[in-house]
C-alpha positions as CSV (number, residue, x, y, z in Angstrom):
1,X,0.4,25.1,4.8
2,X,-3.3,24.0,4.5
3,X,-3.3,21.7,1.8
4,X,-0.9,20.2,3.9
5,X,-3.0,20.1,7.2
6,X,-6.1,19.1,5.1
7,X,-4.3,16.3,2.8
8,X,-2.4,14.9,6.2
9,X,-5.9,14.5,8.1
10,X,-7.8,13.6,5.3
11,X,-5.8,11.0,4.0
12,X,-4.9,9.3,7.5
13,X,-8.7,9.0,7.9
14,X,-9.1,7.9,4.5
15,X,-7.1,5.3,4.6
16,X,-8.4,3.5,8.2
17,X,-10.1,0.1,7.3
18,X,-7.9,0.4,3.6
19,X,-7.1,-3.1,1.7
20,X,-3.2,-1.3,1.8
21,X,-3.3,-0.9,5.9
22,X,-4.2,-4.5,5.9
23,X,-1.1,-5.1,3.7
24,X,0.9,-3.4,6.1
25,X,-0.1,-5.1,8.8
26,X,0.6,-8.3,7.0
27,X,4.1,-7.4,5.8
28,X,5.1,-5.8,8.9
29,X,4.5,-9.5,10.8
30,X,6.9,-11.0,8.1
31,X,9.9,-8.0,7.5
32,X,11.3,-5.6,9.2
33,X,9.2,-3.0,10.1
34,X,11.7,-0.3,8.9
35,X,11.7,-1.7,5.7
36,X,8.4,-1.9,5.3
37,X,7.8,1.5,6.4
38,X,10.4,2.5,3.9
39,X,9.1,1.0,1.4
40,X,5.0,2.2,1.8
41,X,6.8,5.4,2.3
42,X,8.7,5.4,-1.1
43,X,5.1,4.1,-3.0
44,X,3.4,6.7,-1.2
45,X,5.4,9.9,-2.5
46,X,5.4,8.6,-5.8
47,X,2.0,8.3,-6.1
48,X,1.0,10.8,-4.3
49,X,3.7,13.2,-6.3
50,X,2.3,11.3,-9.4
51,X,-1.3,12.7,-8.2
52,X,-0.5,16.4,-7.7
53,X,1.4,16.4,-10.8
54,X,-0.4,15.1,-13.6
55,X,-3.5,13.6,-11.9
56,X,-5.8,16.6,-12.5
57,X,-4.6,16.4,-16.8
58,X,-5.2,12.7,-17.2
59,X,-7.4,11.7,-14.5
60,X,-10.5,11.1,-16.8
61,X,-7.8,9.2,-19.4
62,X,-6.4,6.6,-16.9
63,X,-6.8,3.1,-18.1
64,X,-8.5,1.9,-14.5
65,X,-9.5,-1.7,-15.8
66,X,-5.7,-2.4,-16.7
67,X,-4.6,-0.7,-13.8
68,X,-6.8,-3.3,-11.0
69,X,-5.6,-6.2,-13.8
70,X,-2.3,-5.5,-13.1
71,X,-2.4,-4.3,-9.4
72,X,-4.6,-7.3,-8.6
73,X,-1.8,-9.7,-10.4
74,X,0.6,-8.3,-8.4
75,X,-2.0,-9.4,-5.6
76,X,-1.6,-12.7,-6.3
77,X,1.7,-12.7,-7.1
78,X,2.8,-11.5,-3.6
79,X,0.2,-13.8,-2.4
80,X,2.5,-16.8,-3.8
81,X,5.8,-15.3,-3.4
82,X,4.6,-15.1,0.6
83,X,3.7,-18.7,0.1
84,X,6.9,-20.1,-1.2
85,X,9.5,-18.0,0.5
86,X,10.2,-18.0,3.6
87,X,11.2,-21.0,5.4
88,X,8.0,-22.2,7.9
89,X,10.1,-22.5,11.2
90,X,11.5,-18.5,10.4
91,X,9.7,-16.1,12.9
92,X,10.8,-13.4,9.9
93,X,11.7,-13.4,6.7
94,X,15.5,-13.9,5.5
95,X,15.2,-11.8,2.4
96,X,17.5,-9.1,1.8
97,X,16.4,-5.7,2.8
98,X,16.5,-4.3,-1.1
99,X,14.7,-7.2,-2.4
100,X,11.5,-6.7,0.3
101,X,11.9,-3.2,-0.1
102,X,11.7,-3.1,-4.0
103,X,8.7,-5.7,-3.6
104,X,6.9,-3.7,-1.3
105,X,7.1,-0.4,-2.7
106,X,6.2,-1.8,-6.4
107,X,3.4,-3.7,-4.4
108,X,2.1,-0.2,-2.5
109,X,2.7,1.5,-6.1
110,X,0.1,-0.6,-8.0
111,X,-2.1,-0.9,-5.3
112,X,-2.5,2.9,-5.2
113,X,-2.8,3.9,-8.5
114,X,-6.8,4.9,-9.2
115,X,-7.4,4.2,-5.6
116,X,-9.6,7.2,-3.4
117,X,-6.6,8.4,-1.5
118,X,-5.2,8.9,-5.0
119,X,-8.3,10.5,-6.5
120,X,-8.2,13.2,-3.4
121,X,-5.0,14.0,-4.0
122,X,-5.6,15.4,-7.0
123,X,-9.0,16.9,-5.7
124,X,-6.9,18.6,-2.8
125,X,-4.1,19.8,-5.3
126,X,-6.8,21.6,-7.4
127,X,-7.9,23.4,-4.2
128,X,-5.1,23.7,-1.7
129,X,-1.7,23.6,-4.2
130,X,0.3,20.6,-5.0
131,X,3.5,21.1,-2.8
132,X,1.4,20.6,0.4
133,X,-0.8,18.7,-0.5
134,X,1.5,16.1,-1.8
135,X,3.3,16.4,1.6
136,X,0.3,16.1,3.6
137,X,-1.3,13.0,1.9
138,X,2.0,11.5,2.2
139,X,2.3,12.2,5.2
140,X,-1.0,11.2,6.6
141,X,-1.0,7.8,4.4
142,X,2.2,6.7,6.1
143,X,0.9,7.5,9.6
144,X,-2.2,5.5,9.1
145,X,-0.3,2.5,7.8
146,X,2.8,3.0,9.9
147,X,-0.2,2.5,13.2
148,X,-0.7,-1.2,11.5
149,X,3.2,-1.9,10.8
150,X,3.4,-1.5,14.7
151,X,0.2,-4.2,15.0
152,X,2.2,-6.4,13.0
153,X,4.6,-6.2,14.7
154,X,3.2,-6.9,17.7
155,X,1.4,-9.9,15.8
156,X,4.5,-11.6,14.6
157,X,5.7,-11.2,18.5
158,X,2.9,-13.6,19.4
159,X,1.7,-15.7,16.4
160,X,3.7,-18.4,15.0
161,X,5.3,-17.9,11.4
162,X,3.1,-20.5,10.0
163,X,0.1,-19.1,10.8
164,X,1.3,-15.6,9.6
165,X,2.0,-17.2,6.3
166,X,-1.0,-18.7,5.9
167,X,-2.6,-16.2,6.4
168,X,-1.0,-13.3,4.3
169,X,-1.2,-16.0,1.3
170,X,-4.7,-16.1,1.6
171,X,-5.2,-11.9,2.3
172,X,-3.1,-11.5,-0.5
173,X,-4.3,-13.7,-3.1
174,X,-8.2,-13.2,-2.5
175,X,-7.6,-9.3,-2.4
176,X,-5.9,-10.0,-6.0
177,X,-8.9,-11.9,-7.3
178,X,-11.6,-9.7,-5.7
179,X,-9.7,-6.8,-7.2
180,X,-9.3,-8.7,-11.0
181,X,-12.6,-9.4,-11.2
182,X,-14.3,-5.7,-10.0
183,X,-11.5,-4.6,-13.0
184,X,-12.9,-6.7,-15.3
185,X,-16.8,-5.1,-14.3
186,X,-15.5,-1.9,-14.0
């Protein structure tokens, strides 16, 4: 019980001010916020399941410069796909639930992988065992970015659909670039 306690609180902190709450946020004002939710929350367990597992045996042997490639592609890829696929007028988006829930969770996926959050989870697994800690960081990762699903939701209540995707094109493509470009310093 206190890995779980410690990942939960750790991780919700963690993760304030994190390019992946902004994400939410984002989505949130564009899908249904269940389906977001669900999605972040599928990413999250994976990951974070992915962590306690193996993370301590291959943490020093994970390819991170292919690993912000590819999550900053996917960047820019959702940064066009927001771009092109919605019609403007639509306050949300008319893609099926399985389609923005598969995009979201693959989205959340890459963007965690080699991120901190991911990192202390296998630092917490070492100390406080990996059934509680994977719980608890899931669990305090989806409360942090379930708190900015509900902003969004509150921004797609009172900005027009335009503007929202405008702006989640251009959140999404420059996080992909910024994070290309640190993976190709790294």
């Amino acid at each position: 019980m206190d890995g779980l306690w410690v990942s939960a609180a750790l991780i919700f902190v963690a993760e304030f001010g994190d390019r992946r709450q902004l994400m939410a946020l984002t989505l949130a004002a564009r899908h249904r916020a269940s389906t977001v939710l669900a999605g972040i929350t599928l990413a999250t367990a994976l990951v974070h399941l992915l962590s306690v597992a193996v993370g301590a045996l291959i943490g020093e042997a994970l390819p991170t410069r292919l690993i912000g490639v590819l999550a900053g592609v996917a960047f820019i890829g959702f940064g066009w796909w927001t771009w092109r696929g919605d019609e403007a007028g639509s306050e949300r988006s008319s893609r099926s639930t399985g389609s923005v829930l598969l995009s979201v969770t693959g989205l959340f996926f890459l963007a965690e992988l080699g991120d901190k959050t991911m990192l202390a989870t296998v630092t917490l697994a070492m100390d406080h065992g990996a059934v509680g800690t994977w719980i608890g960081s899931t669990v305090g990762m989806v409360a942090a970015d379930g708190l900015a699903i509900a902003l969004g939701g509150v921004l797609a209540a009172r900005v027009p659909a335009r503007a929202i995707r405008v702006g989640a094109t251009a959140l999404f493509v420059i996080v992909g670039v910024v994070m290309v470009i640190g993976a190709g310093r790294g």
